[in-house]
C-alpha positions as CSV (number, residue, x, y, z in Angstrom):
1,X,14.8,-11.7,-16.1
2,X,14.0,-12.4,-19.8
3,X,15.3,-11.1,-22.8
4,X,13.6,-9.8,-26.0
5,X,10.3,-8.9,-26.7
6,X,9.0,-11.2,-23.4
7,X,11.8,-9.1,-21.7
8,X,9.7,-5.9,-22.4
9,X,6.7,-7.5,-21.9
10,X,7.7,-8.4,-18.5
11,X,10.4,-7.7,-16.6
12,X,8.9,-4.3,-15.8
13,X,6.6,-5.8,-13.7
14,X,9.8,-6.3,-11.7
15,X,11.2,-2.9,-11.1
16,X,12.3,-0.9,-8.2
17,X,11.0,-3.0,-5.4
18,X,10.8,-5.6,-7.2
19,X,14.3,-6.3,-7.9
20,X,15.1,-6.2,-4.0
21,X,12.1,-9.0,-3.2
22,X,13.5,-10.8,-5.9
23,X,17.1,-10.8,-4.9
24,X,16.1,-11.3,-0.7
25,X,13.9,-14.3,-2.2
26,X,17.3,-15.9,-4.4
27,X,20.1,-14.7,-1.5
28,X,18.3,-14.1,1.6
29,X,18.7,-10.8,3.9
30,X,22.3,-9.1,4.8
31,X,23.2,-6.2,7.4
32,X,23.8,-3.1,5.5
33,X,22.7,-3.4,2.8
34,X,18.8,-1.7,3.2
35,X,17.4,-6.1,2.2
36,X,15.6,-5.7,6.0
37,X,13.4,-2.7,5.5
38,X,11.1,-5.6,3.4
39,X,9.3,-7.5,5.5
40,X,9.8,-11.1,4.7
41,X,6.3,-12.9,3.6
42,X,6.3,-12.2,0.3
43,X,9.8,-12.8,-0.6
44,X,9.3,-16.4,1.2
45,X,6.1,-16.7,-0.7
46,X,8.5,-15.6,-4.1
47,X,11.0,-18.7,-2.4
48,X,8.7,-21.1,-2.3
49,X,6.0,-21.1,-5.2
50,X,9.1,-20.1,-7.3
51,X,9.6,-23.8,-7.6
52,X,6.4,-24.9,-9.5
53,X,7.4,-22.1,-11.8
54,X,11.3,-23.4,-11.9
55,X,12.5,-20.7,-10.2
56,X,11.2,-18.1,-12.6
57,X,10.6,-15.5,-9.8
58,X,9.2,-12.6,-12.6
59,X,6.5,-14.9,-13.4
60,X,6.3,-16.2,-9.8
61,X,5.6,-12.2,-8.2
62,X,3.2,-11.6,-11.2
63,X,1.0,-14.4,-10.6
64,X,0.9,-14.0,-7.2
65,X,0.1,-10.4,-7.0
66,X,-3.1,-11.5,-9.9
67,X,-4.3,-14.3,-7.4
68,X,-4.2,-11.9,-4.3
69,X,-5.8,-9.2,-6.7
70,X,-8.6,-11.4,-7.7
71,X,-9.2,-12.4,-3.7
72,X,-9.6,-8.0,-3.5
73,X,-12.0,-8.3,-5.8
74,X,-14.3,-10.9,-4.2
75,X,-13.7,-9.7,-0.3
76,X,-13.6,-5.9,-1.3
77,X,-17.2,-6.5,-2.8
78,X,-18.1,-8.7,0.0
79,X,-17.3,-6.4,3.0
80,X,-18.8,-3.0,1.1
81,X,-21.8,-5.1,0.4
82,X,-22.5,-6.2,3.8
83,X,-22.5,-2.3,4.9
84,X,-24.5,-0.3,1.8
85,X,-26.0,-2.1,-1.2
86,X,-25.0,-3.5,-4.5
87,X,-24.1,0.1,-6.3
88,X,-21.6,1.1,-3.6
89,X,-19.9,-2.1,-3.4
90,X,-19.3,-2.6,-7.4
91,X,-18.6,1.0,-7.9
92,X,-16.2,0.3,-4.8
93,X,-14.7,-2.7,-6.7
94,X,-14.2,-0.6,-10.1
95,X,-12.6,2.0,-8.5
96,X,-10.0,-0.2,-7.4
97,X,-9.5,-1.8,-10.7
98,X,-9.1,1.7,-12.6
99,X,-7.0,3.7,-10.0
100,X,-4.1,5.5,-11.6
101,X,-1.8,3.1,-9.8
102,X,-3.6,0.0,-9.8
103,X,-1.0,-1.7,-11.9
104,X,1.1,-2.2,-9.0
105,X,-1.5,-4.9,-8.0
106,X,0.0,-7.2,-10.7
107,X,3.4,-6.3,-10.0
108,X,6.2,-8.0,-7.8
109,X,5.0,-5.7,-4.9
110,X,3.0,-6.4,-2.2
111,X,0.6,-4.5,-2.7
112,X,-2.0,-7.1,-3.9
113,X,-0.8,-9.4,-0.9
114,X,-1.2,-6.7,2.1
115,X,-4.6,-5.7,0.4
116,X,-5.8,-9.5,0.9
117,X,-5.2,-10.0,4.0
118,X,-6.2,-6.7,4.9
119,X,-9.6,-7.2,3.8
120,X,-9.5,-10.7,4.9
121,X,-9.2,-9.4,8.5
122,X,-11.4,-6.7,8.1
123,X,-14.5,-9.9,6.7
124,X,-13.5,-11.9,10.1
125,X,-13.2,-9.4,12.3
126,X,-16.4,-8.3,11.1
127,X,-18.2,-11.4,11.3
128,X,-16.8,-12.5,15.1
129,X,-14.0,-15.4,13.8
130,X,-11.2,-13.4,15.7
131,X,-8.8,-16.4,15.3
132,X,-8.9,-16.3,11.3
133,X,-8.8,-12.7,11.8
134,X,-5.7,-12.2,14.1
135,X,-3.7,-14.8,11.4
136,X,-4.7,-12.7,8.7
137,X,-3.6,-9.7,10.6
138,X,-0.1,-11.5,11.6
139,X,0.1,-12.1,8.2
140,X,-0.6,-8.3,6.8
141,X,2.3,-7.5,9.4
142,X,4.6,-9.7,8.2
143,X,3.9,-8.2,4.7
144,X,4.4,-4.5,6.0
145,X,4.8,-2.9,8.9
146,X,1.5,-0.6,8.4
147,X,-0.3,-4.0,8.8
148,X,0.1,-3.8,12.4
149,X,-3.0,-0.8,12.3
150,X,-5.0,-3.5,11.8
151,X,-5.3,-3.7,15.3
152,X,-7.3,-0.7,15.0
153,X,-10.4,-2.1,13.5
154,X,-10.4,-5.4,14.8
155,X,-10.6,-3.5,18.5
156,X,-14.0,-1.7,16.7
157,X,-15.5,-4.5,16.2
158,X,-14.7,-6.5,19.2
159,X,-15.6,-3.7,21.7
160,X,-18.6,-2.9,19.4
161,X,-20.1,-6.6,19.7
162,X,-19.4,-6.2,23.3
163,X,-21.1,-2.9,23.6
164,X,-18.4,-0.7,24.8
165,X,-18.3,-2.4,28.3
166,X,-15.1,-3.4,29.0
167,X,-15.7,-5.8,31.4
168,X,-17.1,-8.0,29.0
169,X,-13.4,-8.8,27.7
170,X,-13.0,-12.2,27.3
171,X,-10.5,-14.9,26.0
172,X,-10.8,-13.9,22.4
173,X,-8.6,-10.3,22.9
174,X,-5.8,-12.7,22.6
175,X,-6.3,-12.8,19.1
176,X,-6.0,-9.4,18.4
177,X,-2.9,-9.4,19.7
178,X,-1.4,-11.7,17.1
179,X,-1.2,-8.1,14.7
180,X,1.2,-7.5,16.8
181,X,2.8,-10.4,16.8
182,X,3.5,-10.2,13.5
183,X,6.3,-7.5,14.2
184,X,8.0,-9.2,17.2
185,X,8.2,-12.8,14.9
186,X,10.6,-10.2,13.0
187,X,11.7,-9.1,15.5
188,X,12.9,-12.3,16.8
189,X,14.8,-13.3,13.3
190,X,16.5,-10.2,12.9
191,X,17.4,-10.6,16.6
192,X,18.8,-14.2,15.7
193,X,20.5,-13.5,12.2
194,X,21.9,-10.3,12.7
195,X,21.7,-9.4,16.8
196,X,19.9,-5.9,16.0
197,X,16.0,-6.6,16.5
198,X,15.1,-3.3,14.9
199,X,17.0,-3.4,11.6
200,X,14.1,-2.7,9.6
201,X,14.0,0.5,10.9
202,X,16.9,1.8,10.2
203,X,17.8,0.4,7.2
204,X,14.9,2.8,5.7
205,X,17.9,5.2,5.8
206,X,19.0,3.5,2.9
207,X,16.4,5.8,1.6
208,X,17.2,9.0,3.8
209,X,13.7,8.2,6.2
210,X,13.7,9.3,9.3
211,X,11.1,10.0,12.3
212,X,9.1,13.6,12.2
213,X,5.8,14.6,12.8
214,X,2.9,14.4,10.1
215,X,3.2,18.3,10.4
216,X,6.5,18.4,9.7
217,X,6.4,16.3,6.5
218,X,3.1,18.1,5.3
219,X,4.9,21.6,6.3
220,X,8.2,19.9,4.2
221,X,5.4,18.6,1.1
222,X,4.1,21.7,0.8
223,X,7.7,23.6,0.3
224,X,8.5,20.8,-2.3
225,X,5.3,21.5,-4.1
226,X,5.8,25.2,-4.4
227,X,9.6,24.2,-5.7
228,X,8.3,21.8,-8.2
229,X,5.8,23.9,-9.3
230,X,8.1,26.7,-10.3
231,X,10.1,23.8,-12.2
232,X,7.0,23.3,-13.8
233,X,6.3,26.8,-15.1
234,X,10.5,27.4,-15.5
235,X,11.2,24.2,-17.1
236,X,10.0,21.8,-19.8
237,X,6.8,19.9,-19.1
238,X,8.3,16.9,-20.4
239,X,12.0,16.8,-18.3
240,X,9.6,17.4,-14.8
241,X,7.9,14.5,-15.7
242,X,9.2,11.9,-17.7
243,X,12.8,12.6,-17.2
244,X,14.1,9.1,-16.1
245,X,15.4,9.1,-12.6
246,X,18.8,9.6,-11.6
247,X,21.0,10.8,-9.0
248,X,20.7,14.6,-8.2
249,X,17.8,14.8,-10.9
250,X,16.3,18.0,-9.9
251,X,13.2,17.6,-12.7
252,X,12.2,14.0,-11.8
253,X,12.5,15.1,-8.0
254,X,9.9,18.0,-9.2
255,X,7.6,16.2,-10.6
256,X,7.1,13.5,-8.1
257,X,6.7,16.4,-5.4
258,X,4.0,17.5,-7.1
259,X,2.1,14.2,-7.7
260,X,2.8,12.8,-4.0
261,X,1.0,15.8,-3.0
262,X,-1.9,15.4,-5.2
263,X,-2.8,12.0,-4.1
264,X,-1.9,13.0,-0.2
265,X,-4.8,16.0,-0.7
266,X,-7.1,13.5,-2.8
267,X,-7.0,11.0,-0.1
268,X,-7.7,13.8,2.7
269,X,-10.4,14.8,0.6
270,X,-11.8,11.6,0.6
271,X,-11.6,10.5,3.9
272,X,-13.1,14.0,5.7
273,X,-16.0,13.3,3.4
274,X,-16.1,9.6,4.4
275,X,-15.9,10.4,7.9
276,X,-19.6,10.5,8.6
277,X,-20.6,8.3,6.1
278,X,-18.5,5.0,6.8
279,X,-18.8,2.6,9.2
280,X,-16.1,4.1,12.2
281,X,-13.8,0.6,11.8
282,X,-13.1,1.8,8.1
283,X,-12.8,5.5,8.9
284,X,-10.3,4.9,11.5
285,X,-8.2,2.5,9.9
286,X,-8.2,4.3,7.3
287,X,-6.9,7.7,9.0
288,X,-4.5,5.5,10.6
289,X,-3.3,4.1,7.7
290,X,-2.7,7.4,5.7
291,X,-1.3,9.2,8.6
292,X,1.2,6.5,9.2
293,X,3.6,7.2,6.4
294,X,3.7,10.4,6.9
295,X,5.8,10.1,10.4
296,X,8.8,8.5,8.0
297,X,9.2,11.2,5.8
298,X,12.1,11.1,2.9
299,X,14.5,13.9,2.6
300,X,14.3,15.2,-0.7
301,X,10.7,13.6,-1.1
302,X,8.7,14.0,2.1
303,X,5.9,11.8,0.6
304,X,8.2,9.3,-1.1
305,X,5.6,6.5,-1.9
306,X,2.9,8.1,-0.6
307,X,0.7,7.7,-3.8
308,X,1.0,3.8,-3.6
309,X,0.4,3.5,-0.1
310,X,-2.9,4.9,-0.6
311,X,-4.1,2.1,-3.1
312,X,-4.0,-0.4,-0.2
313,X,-6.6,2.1,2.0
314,X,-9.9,0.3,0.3
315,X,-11.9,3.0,2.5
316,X,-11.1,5.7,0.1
317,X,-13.1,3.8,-2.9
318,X,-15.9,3.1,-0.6
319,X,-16.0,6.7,0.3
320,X,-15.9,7.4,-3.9
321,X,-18.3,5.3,-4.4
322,X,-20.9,7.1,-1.7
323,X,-20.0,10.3,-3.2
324,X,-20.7,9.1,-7.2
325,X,-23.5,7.3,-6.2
326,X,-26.4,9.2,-7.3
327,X,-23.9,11.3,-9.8
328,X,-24.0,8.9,-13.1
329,X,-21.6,12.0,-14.3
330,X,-19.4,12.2,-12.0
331,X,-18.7,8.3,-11.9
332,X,-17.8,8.5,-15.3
333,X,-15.8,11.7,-14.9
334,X,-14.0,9.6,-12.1
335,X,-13.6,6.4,-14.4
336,X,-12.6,7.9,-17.3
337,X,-9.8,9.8,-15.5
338,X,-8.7,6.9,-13.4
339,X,-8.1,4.8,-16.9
340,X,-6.2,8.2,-18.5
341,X,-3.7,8.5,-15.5
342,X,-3.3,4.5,-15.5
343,X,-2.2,4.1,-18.8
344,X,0.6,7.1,-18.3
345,X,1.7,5.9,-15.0
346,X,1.9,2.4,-16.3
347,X,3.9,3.4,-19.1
348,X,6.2,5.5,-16.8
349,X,6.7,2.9,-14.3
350,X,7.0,0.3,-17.9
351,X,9.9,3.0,-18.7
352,X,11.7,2.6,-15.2
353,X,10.7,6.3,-14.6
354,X,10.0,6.7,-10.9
355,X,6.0,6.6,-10.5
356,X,5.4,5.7,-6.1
């Protein structure tokens, strides 16, 4: 960490999860101590390019997370534009870069990584090169656990080159299995290190996760929401939601009920619309993706995260960009606000306030 004005500048670029990547990178994983509920590529990746930047693993995350961001960029725009014209894909592309938590994709997160290879796979498996697609897949699941829905998509499009006829199955369905494989090479080290091969799992009860239904955890968001909204009218605007987080802080818990279920409605509201206007690999994946989370809800915060784990489902800009794209209004509107919420979320996650 640095000190002084380049302290400020950035070590909060380093915050929340990315203290724990950082300290797995310098000290490795332990039993018990919630270290195995992050998947190891990117603290390897934090390990090993660390050493052209002398072990400065701030700097090391943040550059990191800007060259995966600028691949995003260049795939992101590359996919959408081989499925609807020029508009869609830029407007797709600026969405991204203007999201009110788009700041994580410079971060010491993995956001920026996981969104890579994501649409890495998602270009191969598109085009027929299964092999580079199942390693970018392995890899996505060695980043985080949702990677392994990739398998979703990239059975689309090899059943859909194949014209739904099973029979025609052939040698490359091996390398969709490598998503999978992805989990069980972790599997296999926390097997070896530790003799529990399903650690990651529960060390998320470091964060009081634990397995319910997605109607459970909607039923659970919704309760929250009507809490934190009589917070909101009861209390000061401010405490709900810039209080700094801190153990039994009923006003911070407020507020982020309240913005978890704004971005969980948001991204419902985008993919129903989506649903008949994407091609059915995105749709699906991206269903799949957004309902994951919510079988591993928090206690206190059913949609803990939720908000960030939607900046990784690129299907939701895509669907934006369909909706704005005769609307010169409402892309504006939508710009506009996305820069308004990212300069207050970036200060509040800048201020080590709790943000997603």
């Amino acid at each position: 960490m640095f000190r002084g004005a380049l302290g400020h500048l950035l070590n909060p670029w380093a915050h929340w999860d990315g203290v724990w990547y950082i300290k797995i990178a310098t000290g490795g994983y332990a039993d018990g101590d919630g270290s195995t509920a992050f998947f190891p590529l990117f603290p390897m990746l934090l390990r090993y390019v660390g050493l052209v930047f002398r072990g400065n693993l701030v700097i090391t995350g943040v550059v990191i997370s800007l060259v995966c961001y600028a691949g995003c960029v260049w795939l992101l725009y590359r996919l959408v534009r081989s499925d609807f014209d020029d508009e869609v894909a830029s407007r797709a592309v600026v969405y991204l870069a203007v999201g009110p938590l788009s700041f994580f994709l410079q971060a010491v997160y993995t956001e920026s990584l996981f969104l890579v290879l994501t649409l890495a796979c998602f270009v191969f498996a598109r085009e027929g090169h299964w092999r580079l697609a199942g390693v970018m897949g392995l890899l996505a699941t060695l980043t985080r656990s949702t990677g392994v829905l990739l398998l979703v998509p990239m059975a689309y499009y090899y059943y859909e080159r194949r014209g739904w006829k099973l029979r025609r199955t052939d040698a490359h369905v091996a390398n969709l299995l490598m998503v999978v494989e992805g989990v069980l090479v972790w599997m296999a080290y926390l097997s070896l290190a530790f003799g529990k091969p399903l650690l990651f799992s529960s060390a998320q009860a470091q964060w009081e996760r634990g397995f319910a239904f997605p109607n459970y955890t909607v039923a659970r968001a919704v309760i929250t929401l009507v809490w934190g909204l009589r917070k909101l009218v009861s209390a000061e605007f401010y405490r709900v939601f810039w209080e700094v987080p801190r153990p039994g802080s009923e006003y911070s818990t407020a507020g982020t009920n309240i913005i978890n279920m704004v971005f969980l409605v948001g991204a419902a509201l985008l993919l129903w619309y989506g649903a008949r206007r994407l091609p059915r690999a995105y749709s699906w994946y991206a269903l799949a993706a957004l309902a994951y989370p919510l079988f591993f809800p928090s206690q206190d915060v059913p949609l803990a995260s939720y908000p960030r784990f939607t900046l990784t489902v690129f299907p939701l800009y895509v669907a934006l960009a369909l909706y704005t794209r005769d609307k010169p209004r409402a892309h504006k509107a939508v710009v506009i606000v996305g820069l308004v919420l990212l300069v207050a979320l970036t200060a509040k996650f800048a201020a080590f306030s709790w943000v997603a």
